[in-house]
C-alpha positions in Angstrom: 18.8 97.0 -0.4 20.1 94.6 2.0 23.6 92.3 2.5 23.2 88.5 3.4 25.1 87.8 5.9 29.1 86.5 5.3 29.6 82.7 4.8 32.0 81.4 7.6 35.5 80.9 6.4 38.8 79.7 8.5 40.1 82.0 10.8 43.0 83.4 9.1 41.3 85.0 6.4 39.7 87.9 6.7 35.8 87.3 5.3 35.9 90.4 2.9 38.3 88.0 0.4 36.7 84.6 0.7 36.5 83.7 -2.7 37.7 86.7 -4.3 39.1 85.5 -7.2 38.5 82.6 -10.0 41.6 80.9 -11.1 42.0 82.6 -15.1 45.5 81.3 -15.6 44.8 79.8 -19.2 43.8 83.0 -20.2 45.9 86.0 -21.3 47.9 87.5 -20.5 48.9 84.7 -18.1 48.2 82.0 -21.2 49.3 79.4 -18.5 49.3 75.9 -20.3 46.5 73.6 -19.0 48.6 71.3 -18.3 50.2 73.2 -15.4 47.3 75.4 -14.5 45.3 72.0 -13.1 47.9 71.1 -10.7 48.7 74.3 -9.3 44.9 74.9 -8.9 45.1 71.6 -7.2 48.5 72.4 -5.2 46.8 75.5 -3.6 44.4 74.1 -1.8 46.6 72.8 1.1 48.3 76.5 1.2 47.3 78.8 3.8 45.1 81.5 1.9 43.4 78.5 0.0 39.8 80.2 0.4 41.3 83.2 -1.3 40.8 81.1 -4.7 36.9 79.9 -5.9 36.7 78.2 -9.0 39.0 77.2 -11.9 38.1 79.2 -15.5 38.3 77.7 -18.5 36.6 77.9 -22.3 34.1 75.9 -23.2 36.3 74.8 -26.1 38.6 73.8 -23.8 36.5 71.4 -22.2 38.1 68.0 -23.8 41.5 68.7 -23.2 40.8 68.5 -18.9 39.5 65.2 -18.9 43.1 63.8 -18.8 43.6 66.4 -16.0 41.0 65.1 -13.3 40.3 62.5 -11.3 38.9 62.0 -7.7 39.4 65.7 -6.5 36.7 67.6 -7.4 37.5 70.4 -10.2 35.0 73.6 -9.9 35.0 74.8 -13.4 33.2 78.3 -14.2 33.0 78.0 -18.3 33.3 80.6 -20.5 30.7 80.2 -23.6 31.8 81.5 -26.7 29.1 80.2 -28.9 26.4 82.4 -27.1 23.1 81.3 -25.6 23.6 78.0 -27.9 26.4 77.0 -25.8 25.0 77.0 -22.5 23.4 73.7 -22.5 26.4 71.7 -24.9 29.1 73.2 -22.2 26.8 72.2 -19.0 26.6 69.2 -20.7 30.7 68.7 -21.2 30.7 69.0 -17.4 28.5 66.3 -16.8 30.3 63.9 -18.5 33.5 64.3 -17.3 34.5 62.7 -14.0 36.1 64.8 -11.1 34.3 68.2 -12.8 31.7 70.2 -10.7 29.9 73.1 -12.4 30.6 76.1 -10.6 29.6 79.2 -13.2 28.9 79.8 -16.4 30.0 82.9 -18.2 28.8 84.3 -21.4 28.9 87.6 -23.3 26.2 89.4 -25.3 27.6 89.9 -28.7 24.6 91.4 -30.8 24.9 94.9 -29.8 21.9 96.0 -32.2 19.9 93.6 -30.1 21.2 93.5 -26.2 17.7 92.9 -24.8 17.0 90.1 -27.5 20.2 88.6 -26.9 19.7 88.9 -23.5 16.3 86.8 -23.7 18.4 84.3 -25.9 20.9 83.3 -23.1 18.1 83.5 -20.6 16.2 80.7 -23.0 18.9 78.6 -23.4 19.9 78.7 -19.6 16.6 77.5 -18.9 16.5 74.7 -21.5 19.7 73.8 -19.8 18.2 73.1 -16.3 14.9 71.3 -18.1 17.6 69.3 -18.8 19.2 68.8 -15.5 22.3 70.3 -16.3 22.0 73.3 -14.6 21.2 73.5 -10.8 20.5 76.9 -9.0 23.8 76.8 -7.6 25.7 77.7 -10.6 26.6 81.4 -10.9 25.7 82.5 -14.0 27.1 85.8 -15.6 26.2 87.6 -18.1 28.6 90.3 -20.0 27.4 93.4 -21.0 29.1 95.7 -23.9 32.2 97.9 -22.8 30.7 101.2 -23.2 29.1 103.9 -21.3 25.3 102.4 -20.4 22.5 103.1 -22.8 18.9 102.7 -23.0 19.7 99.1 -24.5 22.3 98.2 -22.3 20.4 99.1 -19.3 17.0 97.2 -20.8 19.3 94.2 -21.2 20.7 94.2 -17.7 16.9 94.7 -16.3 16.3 91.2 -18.1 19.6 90.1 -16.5 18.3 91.2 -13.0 14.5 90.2 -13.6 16.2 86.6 -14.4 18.6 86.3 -10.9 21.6 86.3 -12.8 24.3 87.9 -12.2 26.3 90.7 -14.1 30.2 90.7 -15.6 32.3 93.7 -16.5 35.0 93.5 -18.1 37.6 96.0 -16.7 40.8 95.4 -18.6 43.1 92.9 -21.2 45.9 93.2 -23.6 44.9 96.3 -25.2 44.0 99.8 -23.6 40.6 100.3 -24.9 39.5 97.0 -22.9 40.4 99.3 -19.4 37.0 101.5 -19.0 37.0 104.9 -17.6 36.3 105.2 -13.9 33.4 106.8 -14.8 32.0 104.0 -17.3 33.2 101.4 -14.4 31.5 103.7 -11.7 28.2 103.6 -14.1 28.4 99.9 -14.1 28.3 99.6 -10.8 25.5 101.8 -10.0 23.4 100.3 -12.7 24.0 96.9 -11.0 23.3 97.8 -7.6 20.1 99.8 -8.5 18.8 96.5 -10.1 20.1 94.5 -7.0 22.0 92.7 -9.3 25.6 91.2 -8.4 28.4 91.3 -10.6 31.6 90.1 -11.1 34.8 91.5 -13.1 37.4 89.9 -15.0 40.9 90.7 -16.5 43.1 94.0 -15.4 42.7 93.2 -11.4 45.5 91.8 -10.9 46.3 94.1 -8.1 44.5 95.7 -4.8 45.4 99.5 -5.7 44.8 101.7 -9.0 48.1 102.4 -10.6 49.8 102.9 -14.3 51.7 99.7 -15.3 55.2 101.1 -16.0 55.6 98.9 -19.3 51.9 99.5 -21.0 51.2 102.7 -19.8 47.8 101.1 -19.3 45.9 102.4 -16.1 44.4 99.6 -14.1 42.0 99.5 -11.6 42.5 97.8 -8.4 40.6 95.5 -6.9 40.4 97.3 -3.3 39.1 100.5 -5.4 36.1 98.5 -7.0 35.3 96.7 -3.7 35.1 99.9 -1.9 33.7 101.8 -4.7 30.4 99.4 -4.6 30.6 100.0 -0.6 30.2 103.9 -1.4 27.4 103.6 -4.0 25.7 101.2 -1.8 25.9 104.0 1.0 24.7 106.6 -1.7 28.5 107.7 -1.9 30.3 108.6 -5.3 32.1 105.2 -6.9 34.2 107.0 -9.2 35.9 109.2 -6.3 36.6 105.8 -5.1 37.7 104.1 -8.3 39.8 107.2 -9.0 41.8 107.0 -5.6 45.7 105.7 -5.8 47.3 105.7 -2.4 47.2 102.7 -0.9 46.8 104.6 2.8 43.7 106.4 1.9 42.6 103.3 0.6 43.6 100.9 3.5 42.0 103.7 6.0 38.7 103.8 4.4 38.5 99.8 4.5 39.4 99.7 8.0 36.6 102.6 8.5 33.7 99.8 7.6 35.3 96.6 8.9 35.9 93.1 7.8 32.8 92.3 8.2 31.1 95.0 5.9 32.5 94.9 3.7 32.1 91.1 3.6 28.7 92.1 3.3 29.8 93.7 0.5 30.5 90.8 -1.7 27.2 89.8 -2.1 27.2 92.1 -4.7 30.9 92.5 -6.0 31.6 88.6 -5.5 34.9 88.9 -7.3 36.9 88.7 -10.4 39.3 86.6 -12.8 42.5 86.4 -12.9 45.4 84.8 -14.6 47.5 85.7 -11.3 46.7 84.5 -7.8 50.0 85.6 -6.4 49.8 89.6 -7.2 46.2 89.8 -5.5 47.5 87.6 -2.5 51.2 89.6 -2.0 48.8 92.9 -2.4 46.5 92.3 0.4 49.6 91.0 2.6 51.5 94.2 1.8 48.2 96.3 2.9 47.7 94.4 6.2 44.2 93.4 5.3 44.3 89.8 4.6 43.3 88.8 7.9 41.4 90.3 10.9 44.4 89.7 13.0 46.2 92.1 11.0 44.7 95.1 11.1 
C-alpha cells in the first residue's frame, strides 16, 4: 500500500493538517444558525490557518435555505443525504442550481442493517445515475457510513463494495449521547478494515480536539484527532491502532508525531483525510498548544 504524495499548501501550515477538518457548525452540538455559519465560513478564509478548513457541511434538506446565503464566492458544500441512495442525485441536483455552490462531497449513511451489502449497492446505483446525469464529477468525495458496531461479515462485505467502488469510508466517532463514542478497539477495527481495502475514510463528530481525554461535564471519553491520525500511521506500519487510540498524554503523543515528520504523516491523509466538526477553533488552539501546526514550530 502506498501514500500519494502531499498537495502543496502555504508555508505556514504544516502539510499533515491541510484540509483537516469540514466546517459542521449547523450541526450538533454546535447547532450554529445558517445564517451565521455562512459568513464565518466566508470570514475564515483571509485568516492565517485558512487551509486548515475544506468544505462547508450541510443537510440536504438544508439545501434551500443557502441560496439567500451565496453569491460570487464560491461555497464548497459536502451534503449530507438523509433520504439514502434516493437522495444522491435530487441533492447533486440542489447544488447545481444554486449560484455561488460547488459540490465538494457527498455523505450518506447505510440504514438497512439486515441488508448492508444491498444497501451498499443501492447508494453505489444511485451515485452512478447521478453522474449519467452530469451532476456528479470524479472530484466529489463521496462517503459512505457504515453501522457503529464492532465489524461483521456484513459490515465488512459492504465496505468491500465501498472499496471495489473508490469511495470512501465514514465513521462516526462520537455526538450527543455516549453510545455514539466507539471503543478504541471498534474505532482501531475500523481503521484496519479500511486500510486493508485501501480505502480512505473520514470521521465526524466527537474530534473536536487533538488529544484523547474525558469531557469533565459528560463524562463522555473522546478521541482525539492526533490519536486517530497516528493510529492509521501505526496500522499502516503494521503497528497496533488501539495502543495509539488509547494514548492520553499529549507528550507521548507529540513525540511519536515528530518521530515520522510532517511530511509522513501528510502522507498519511490520503487515507485519514479528516473529519467534521461543529468547532474550528478547539482543533486549531489544540495543534497551536502542541507546537505542530507548522513545520517551523517543531
Amino acid at each position: 500500500m502506498s501514500d500519494s504524495t502531499a498537495v502543496p499548501v502555504p508555508p505556514n501550515l504544516s502539510p499533515a493538517f491541510t484540509g483537516l477538518l469540514d466546517d459542521a457548525a449547523i450541526f450538533p452540538p454546535g447547532n450554529s444558525p445558517l445564517e451565521d455559519a455562512v459568513p464565518a465560513f466566508f470570514g475564515r478564509r483571509t485568516e492565517p490557518w485558512a487551509d486548515l478548513v475544506g468544505s462547508f457541511v450541510v443537510s440536504d434538506h438544508k439545501m434551500p435555505d443557502l441560496r439567500p446565503l451565496v453569491g460570487a464566492e464560491e461555497l464548497p458544500v459536502s451534503v449530507v443525504i438523509g433520504a439514502g441512495a434516493g437522495g444522491i442525485a435530487p441533492a447533486a441536483s440542489a447544488v447545481d442550481r444554486l449560484d455561488g455552490l460547488r459540490l465538494a462531497g457527498l455523505e450518506v449513511a447505510l440504514r438497512d442493517p439486515s441488508d448492508l451489502v444491498g444497501n451498499a449497492r443501492r447508494v453505489i446505483a444511485g451515485l452512478d445515475q447521478a453522474r449519467d446525469l452530469g451532476l456528479v464529477d470524479d472530484e466529489v468525495v463521496v462517503c459512505v457510513e457504515l453501522p457503529q458496531e464492532a465489524p461483521g461479515a456484513g459490515w465488512l462485505a459492504a465496505a468491500d463494495e465501498i472499496a471495489a467502488a473508490d469511495l470512501h469510508l465514514k465513521f462516526r466517532t462520537g455526538g450527543v449521547e455516549a453510545h455514539l463514542f466507539p471503543s478504541p478497539d471498534v474505532l482501531g477495527a475500523w481503521i484496519t478494515a479500511a486500510l486493508d481495502r485501501e480505502c480512505a475514510f473520514k470521521c465526524t463528530a466527537g474530534l473536536h480536539n487533538a488529544v484523547r481525554h474525558t469531557d469533565p461535564e459528560t463524562g463522555f471519553a473522546h478521541h482525539g484527532f492526533l490519536n486517530v491520525l497516528l493510529a492509521t500511521r501505526a496500522s499502516l506500519d503494521g503497528d497496533d491502532p488501539v495502543a495509539v487510540l488509547t494514548e492520553d498524554d499529549p507528550a507521548a503523543l507529540t513525540a511519536r508525531f515528530h518521530e515520522h515528520g510532517h511530511d509522513t504523516m501528510a502522507r498519511t491523509r490520503r487515507w485519514f483525510t479528516g473529519f467534521g466538526s461543529c468547532s474550528v477553533v478547539e482543533p486549531l488552539d489544540d495543534l497551536h498548544a502542541l507546537g505542530l501546526l507548522t513545520k517551523e514550530s517543531a
